[in-house]
C-alpha atoms as one frame of an Amber mdcrd trajectory, in Angstrom:
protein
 353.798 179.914 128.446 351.347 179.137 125.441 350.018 176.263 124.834 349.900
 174.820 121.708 346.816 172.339 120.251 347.741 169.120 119.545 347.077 167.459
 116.069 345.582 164.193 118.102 344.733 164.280 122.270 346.812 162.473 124.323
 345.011 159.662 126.749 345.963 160.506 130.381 345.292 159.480 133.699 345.657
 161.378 136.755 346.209 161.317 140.669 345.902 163.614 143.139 348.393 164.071
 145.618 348.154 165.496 149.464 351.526 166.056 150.989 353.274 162.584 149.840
 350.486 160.583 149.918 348.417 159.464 146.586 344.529 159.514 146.469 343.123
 156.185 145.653 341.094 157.723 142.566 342.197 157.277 139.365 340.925 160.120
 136.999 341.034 159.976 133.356 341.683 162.751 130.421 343.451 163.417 127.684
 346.344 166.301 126.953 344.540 168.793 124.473 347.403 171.391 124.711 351.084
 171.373 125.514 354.608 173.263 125.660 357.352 172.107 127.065 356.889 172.947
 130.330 352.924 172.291 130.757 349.460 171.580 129.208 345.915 171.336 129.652
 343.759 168.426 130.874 340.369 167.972 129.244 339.004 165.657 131.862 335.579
 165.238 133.485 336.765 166.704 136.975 336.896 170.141 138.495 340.712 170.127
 139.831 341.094 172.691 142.436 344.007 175.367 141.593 347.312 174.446 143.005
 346.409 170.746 143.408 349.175 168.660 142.281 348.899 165.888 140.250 350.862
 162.803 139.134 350.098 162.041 136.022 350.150 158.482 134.040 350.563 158.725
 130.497 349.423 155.416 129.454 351.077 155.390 125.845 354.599 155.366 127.673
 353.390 153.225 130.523 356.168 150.577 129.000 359.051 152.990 127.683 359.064
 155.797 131.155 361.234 155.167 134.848 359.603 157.812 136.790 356.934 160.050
 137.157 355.775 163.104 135.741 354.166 165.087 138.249 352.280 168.780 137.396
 350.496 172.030 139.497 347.207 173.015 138.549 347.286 176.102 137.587 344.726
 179.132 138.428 343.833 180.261 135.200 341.243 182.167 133.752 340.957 179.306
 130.818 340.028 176.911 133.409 336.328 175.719 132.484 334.357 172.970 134.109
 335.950 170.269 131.333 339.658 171.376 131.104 342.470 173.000 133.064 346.152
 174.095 132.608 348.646 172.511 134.350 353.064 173.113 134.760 355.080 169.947
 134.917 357.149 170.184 138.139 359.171 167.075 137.643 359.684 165.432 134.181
 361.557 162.380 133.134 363.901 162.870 130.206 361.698 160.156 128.423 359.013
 162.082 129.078 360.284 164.823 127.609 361.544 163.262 124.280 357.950 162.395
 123.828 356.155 165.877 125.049 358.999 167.189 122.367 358.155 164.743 119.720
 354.442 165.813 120.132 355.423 169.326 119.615 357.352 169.144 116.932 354.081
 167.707 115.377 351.660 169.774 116.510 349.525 172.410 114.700 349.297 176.350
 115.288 351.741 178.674 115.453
């Protein structure tokens, strides 16, 4: 999957999840890159590969019934500021909007 940049960063936040169970830390980030199926995180947090996250996309926070959760992914892109991640489970609103971003975006 390639990512594509996005014209503006999206404001995230993030949560780790073990098994079922949330962490109480709330991380914060924003989506730099995105394709329909995944993105990267610029965020001040090294996320282990594999860790899955459930992430809060404040913008929708009032328009979006259920979660969008994502798998870090090991990646050679990975740096200490930003990693790539593939949305297991996405809302349909969610997806109108990752879609509307796209269709906006700049690069190829």
């Amino acid at each position: 999957t390639s990512f594509k940049p996005l014209a503006e960063e999206i404001p995230v936040q993030f949560v780790r999840l073990h098994g079922k169970q949330l962490e109480e830390a709330l991380y914060t980030g924003s989506l730099v890159q995105l394709s329909r199926r995944g993105g990267v995180i610029r965020a001040g947090e090294i996320i282990e590969p594999l860790t899955t996250l459930k992430i809060i996309i404040p913008a929708l926070e009032t328009a979006v019934s259920g979660d969008l959760f994502a798998k870090v992914l090991a990646s050679p892109a990975a740096t200490d500021t930003s990693f790539p991640v593939h949305f297991t489970a996405v809302p349909p609103e969610v997806q109108a909007f990752i879609d509307s971003q796209l269709s906006g975006s700049k690069g190829p």
